[in-house]
C-alpha positions as CSV (number, residue, x, y, z in Angstrom):
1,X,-27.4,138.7,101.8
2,X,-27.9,142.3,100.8
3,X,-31.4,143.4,101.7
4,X,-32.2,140.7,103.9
5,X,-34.1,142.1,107.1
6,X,-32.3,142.1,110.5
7,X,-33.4,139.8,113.2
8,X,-32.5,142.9,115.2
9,X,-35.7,144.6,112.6
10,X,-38.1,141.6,113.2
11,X,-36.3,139.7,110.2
12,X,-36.0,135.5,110.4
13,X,-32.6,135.0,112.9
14,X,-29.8,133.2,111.5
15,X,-29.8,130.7,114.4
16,X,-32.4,130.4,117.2
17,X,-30.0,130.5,119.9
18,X,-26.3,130.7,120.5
19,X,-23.7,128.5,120.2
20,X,-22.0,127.4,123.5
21,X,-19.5,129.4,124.2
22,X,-18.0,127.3,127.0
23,X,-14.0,126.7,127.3
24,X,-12.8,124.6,129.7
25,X,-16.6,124.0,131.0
26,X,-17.8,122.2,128.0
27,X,-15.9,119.1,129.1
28,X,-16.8,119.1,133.3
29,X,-19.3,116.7,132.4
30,X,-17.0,114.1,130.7
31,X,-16.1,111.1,132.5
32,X,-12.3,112.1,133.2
33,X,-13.7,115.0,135.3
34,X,-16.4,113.3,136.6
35,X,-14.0,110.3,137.8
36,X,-11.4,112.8,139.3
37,X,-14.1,114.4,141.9
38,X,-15.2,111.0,143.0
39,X,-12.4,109.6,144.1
40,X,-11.2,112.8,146.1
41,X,-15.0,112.6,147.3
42,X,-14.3,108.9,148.2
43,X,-11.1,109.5,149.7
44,X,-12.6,112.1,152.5
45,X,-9.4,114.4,151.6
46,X,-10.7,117.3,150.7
47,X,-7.8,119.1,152.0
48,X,-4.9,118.9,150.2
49,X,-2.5,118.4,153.1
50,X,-4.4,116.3,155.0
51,X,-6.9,113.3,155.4
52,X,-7.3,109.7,156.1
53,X,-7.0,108.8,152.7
54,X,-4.8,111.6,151.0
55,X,-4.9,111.5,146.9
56,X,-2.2,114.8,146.4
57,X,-4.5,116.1,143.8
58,X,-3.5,119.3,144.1
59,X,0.3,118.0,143.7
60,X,-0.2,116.3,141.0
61,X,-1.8,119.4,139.2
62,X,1.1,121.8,139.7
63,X,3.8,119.0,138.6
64,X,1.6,118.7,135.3
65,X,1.4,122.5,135.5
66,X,5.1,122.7,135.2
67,X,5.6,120.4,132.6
68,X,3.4,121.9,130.5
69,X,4.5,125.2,130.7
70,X,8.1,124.9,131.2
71,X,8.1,126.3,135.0
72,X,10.4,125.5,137.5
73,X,7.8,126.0,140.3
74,X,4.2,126.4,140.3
75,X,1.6,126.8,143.6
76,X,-2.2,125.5,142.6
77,X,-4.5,128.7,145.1
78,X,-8.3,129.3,145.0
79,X,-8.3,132.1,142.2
80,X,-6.9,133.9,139.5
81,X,-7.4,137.3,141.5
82,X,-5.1,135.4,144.6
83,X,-2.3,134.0,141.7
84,X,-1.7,137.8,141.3
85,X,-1.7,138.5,145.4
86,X,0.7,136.2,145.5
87,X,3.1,137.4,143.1
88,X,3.2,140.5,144.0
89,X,4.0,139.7,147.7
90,X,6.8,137.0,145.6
91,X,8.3,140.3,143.7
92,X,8.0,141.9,147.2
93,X,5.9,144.8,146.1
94,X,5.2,147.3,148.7
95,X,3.0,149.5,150.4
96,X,3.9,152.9,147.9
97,X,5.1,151.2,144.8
98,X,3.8,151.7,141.4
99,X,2.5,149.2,139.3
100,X,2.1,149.6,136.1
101,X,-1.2,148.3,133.9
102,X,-2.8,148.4,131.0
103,X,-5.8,150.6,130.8
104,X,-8.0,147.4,129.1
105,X,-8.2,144.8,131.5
106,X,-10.5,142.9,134.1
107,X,-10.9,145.0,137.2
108,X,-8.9,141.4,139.7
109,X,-5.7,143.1,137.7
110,X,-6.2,146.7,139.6
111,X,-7.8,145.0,142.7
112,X,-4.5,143.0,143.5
113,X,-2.0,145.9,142.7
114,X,-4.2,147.9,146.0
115,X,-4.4,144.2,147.9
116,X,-0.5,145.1,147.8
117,X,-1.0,148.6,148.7
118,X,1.0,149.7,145.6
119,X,-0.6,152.2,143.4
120,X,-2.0,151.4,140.0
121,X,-0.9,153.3,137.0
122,X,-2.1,152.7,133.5
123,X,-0.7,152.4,130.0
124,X,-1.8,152.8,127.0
125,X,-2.7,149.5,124.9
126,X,-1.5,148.8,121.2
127,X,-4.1,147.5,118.3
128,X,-3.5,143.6,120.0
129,X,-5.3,145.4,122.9
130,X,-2.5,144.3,124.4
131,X,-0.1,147.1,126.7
132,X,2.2,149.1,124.7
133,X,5.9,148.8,125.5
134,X,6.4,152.1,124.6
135,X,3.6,153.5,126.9
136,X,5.1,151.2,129.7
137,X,8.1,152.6,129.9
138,X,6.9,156.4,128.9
139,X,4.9,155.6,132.6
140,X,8.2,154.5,134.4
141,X,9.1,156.6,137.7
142,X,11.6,156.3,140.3
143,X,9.3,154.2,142.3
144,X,8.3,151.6,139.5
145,X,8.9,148.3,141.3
146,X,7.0,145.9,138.7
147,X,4.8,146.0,135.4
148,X,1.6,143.5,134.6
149,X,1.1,143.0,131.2
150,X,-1.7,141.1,130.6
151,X,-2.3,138.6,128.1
152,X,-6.1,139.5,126.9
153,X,-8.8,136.9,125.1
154,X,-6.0,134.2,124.5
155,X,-3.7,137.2,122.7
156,X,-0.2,137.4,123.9
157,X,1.2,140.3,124.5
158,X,4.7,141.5,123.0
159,X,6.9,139.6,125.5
160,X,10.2,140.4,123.6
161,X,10.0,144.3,123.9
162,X,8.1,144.6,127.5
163,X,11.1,142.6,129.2
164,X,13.8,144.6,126.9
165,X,12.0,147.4,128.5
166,X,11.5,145.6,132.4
167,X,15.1,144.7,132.0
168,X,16.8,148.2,131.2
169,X,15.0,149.8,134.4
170,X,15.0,146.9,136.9
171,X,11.3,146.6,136.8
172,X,9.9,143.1,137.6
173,X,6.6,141.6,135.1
174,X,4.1,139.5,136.7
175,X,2.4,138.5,133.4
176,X,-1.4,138.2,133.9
177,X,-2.4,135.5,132.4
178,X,-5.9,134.9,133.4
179,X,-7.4,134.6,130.1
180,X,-4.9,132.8,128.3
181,X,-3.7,129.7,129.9
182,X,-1.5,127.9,127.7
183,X,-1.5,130.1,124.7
184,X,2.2,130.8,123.7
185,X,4.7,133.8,122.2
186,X,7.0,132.6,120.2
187,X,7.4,129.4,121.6
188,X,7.7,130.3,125.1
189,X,4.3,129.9,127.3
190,X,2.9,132.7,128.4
191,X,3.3,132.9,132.3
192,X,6.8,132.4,132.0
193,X,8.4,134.5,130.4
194,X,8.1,137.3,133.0
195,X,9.5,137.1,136.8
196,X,6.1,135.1,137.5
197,X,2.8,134.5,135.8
198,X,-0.7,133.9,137.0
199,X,-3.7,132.2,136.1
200,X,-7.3,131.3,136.1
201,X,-9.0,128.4,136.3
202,X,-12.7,130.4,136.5
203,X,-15.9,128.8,135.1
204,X,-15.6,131.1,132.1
205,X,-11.3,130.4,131.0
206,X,-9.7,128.2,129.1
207,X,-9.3,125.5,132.3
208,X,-11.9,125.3,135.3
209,X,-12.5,124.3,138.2
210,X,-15.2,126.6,138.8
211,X,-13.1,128.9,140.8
212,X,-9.1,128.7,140.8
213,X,-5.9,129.3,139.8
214,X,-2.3,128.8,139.8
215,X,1.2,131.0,140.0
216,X,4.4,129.9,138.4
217,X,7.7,130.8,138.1
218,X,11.4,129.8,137.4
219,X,12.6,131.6,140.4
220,X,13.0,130.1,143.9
221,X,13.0,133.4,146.0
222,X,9.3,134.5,144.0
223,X,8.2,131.1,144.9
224,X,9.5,130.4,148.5
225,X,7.5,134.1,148.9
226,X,4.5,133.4,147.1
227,X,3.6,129.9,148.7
228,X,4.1,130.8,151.8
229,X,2.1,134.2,151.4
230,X,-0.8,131.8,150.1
231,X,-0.7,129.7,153.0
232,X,-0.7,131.8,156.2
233,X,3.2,132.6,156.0
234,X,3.7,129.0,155.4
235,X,2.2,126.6,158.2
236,X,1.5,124.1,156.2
237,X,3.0,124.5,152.6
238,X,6.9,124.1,155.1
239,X,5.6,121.9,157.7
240,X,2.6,120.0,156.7
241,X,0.6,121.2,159.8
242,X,2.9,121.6,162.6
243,X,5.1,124.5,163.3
244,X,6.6,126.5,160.5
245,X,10.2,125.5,159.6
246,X,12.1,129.2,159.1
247,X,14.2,127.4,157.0
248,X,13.0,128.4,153.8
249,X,12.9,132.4,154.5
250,X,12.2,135.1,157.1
251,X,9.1,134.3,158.9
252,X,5.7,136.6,158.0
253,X,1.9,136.6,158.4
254,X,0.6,135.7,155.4
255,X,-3.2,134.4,154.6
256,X,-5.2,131.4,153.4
257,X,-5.1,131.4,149.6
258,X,-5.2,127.7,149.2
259,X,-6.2,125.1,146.2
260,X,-8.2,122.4,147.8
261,X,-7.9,118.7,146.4
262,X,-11.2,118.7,144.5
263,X,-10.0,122.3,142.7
264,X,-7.0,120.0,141.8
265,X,-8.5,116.6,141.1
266,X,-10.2,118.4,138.2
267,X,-7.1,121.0,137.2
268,X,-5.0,118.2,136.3
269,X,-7.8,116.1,134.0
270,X,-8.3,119.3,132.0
271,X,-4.8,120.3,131.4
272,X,-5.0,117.2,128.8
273,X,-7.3,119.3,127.2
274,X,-5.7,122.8,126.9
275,X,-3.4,122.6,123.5
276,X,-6.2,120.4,121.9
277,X,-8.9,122.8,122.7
278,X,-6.7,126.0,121.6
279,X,-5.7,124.4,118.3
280,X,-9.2,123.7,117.7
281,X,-10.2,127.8,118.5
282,X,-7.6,129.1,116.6
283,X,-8.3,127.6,113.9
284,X,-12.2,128.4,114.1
285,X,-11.0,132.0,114.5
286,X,-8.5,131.7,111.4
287,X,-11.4,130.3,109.2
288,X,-13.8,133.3,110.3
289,X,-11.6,135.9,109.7
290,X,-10.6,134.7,106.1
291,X,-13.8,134.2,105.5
292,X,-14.8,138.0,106.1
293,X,-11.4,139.3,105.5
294,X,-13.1,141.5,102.7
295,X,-15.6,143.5,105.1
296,X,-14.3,147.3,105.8
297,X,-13.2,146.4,109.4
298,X,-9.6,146.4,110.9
299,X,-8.8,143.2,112.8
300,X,-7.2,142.3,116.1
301,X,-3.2,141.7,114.9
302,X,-1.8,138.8,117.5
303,X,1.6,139.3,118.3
304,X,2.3,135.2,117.5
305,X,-1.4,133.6,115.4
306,X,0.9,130.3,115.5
307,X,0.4,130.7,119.1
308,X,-2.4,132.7,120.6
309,X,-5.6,131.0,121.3
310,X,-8.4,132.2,118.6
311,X,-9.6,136.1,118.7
312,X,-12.3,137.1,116.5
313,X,-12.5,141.1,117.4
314,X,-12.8,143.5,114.9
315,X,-12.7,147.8,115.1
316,X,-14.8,149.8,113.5
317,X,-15.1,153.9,112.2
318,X,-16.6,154.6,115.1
319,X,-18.2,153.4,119.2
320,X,-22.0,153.6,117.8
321,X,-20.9,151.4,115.0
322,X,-19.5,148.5,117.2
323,X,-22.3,148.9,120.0
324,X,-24.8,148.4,116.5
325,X,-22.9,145.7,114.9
326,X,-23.1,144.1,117.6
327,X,-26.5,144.2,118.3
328,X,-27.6,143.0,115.5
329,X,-25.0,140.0,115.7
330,X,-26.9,139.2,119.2
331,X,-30.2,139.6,117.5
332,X,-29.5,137.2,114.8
333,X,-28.2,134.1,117.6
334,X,-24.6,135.0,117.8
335,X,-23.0,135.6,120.7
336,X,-21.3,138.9,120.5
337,X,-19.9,142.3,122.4
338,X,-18.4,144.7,123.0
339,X,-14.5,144.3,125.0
340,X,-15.5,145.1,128.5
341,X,-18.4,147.6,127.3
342,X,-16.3,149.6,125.5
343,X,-14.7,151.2,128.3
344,X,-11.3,151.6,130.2
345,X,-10.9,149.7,133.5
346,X,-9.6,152.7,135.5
347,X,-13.7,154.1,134.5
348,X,-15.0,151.6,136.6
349,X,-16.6,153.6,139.0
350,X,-14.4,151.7,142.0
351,X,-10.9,152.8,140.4
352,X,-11.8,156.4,138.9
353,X,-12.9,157.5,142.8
354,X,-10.3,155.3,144.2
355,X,-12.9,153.7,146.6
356,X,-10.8,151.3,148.8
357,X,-11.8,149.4,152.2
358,X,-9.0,151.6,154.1
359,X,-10.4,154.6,155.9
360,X,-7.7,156.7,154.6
361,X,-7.9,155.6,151.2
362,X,-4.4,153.7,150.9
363,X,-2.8,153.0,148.9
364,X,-3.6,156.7,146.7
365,X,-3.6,158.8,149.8
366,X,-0.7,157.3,151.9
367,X,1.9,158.6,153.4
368,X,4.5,156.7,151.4
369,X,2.9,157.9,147.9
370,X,2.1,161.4,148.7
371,X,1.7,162.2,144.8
372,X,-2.5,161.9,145.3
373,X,-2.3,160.4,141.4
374,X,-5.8,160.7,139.9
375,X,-7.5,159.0,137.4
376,X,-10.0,160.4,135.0
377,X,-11.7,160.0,131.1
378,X,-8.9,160.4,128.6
379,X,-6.0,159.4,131.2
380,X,-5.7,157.0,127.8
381,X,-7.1,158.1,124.7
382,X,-5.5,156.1,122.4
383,X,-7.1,153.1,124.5
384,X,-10.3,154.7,125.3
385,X,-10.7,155.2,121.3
386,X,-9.7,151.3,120.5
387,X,-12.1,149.7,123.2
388,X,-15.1,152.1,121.6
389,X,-14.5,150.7,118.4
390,X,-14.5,147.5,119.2
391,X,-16.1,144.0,118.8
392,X,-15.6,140.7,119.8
393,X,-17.3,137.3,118.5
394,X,-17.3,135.0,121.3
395,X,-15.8,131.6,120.4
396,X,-16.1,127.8,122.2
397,X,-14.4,124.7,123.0
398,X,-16.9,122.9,120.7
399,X,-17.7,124.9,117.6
400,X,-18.4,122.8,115.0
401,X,-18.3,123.7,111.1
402,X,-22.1,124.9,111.5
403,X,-21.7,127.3,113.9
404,X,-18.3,128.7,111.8
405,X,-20.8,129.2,109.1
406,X,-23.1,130.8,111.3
407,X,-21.3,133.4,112.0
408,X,-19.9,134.3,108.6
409,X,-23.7,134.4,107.6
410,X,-24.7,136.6,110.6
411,X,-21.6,138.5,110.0
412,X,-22.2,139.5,105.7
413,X,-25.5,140.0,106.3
414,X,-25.4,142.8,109.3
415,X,-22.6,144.3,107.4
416,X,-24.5,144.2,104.2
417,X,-27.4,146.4,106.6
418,X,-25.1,148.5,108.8
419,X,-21.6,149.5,106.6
């Protein structure tokens, strides 16, 4: 394709329009799905302790949850962002604790180590843009209470050395597993490996229910903490709507973080899906990257390609590069970007001024963390430099062997233009 005029250039596009990039979403019209939120709608149980005719959805979701992943326990709640709030209260993280991040992740990751009160710190990332180990523990102080790694675009992190690392200084890992439910290291799930792991089930992951999400864990205290915290301390979750039964721990206030039936109903019908839908990515992935395995890029290394769920992201000499490349892969119908802009999440405007809703500015300014730790461009350079660079081809639940091809045309023939 040398010589052939961009699309980007007013050149003939490769495709007309996208492929769909849809995950979990590409199937809420199928007849399983469909089936699932009519009988909770029939039922009048919306609710999923209650109701004249009560399905137990929402049970039947984290018992499938479990299974699949090998958990001991697991507690359906209305987000992603509230399966991490509810960890951290399960590894009892307090007001004054660090918790330690990577610098290249979603902003919920940040948000629910300040919902805690606990002060974010960051670590550097590897080439999986994945967390370091060895930037984790170089970021270890005396009030380390737990560590997030977070399993990015279907790519696990390196479980093995984080948790030799968690383990040697007590730390506790709440793996963040937002974007990669059901993708595996080493044969182990991700999500359990750790203390705890959360999920999304968000229009855009590998599950949905439009909003949603899910905790799990192998260990009862975490647990017994966790669903109560996600159910106002536990009036319902211990006592199906009466009074709280103390039983089952101290007492506290806790909040409403619930899964409702209809969040559940359609949970459990798409966990069918997961492993099918992942083989069939990574495998899309695999193809495209042998395919253009001979273009002067570096590529994404996964920590386990048996088990990860499909990455197409590539580096390249430099940030105007990517932003270029990419461009031009947009321009000629594929859908393309670059990872979270090319920037950190601690320059998200929100984190580098430390805006909270707290007057005082807790957690950064309290009196139990009287260190006033800043944040600021080139806190990480090694991260900062990787997320310029970089490039990411979006993939979906339904590619077919056209679109595959697509993008290994649009892909020679902006390189043939731009390297």
């Amino acid at each position: 394709m040398s010589g052939e005029r961009l699309a980007l250039e007013g050149g003939v596009p490769v495709r007309p329009a996208p492929y769909d990039t849809d995950k979990g979403a590409a199937f809420l019209d199928e007849a399983e799905e469909l089936e699932a939120v009519l009988e909770v709608m029939r039922s009048r149980s919306l609710f999923r302790y209650a109701g004249p005719e009560l399905l137990r959805k929402t049970d039947a979701f984290e018992a499938r949850l479990r299974e699949l992943m090998g958990a001991e326990y697991a507690v359906g709640v209305s987000s992603g962002t509230a399966a991490l709030q509810a960890g951290l209260v399960g590894l009892e993280v307090e007001e004054g604790d660090e918790v330690i991040v990577p610098a290249v992740t979603f902003i919920a990751t940040v948000g629910a180590v300040v919902h805690a009160r606990a002060v974010p710190v960051f670590a550097e990332v590897d080439e999986s843009l994945n967390m370091d180990p060895a930037s984790f523990e170089a970021n270890i102080t005396e009030k380390t209470r737990a560590v997030i790694p977070v399993h990015l675009m279907n790519y696990p992190c390196a479980m093995d050395e984080i948790m030799a690392v968690a383990r040697r200084h007590g730390v506790r890992v709440l793996e963040d597993a937002a974007q990669a439910i059901g993708v595996s290291y080493h044969g182990r799930r991700a999500g359990v490996i750790g203390d705890a792991g959360a999920y999304s089930l968000q229009l855009s992951k590998n599950i949905t229910t439009g909003e949603g999400g899910a905790l799990v864990t192998n260990d009862w205290t975490v647990y017994d903490r966790a669903v109560r915290y996600q159910d106002q301390g536990g009036q319902f979750t211990t006592s199906s709507g009466t009074v709280r039964d103390p039983t089952s721990g101290e007492p506290f206030i806790g909040t409403n973080l619930r899964m409702g039936e209809l969040a559940g109903a359609i949970a459990e019908r798409q966990l069918a899906r997961l492993d099918p839908m992942l083989a069939h990515m990574r495998a899309a992935a695999a193809e495209i990257r042998a395919r253009l395995g001979d273009l002067p890029v570096d590529w994404r290394p996964s920590p386990d390609a048996a088990g990860d769920g499909g990455d197409v992201t590539m580096f390249f000499q430099d940030a105007e590069v990517a932003s270029r490349f990419a461009a031009a892969l947009r321009a000629e119908g594929i859908p393309a970007g670059r990872v979270y802009g090319g920037r950190t999440v601690y320059m998200n405007p929100a984190v580098l001024g430390q805006k909270t809703p707290w007057k005082n500015g807790a957690p950064f300014r309290s009196a139990t963390h009287p260190t006033d730790r800043r944040y600021y461009e080139g806190l990480c350079p090694r991260s900062e430099d990787l997320l310029a660079r970089s490039m990411s081809i979006a993939l979906g639940a339904r590619m077919t062997a056209g679109d595959v091809e697509d993008v290994v045309m649009a892909a020679r023939k902006v390189a043939a233009a731009l390297l």
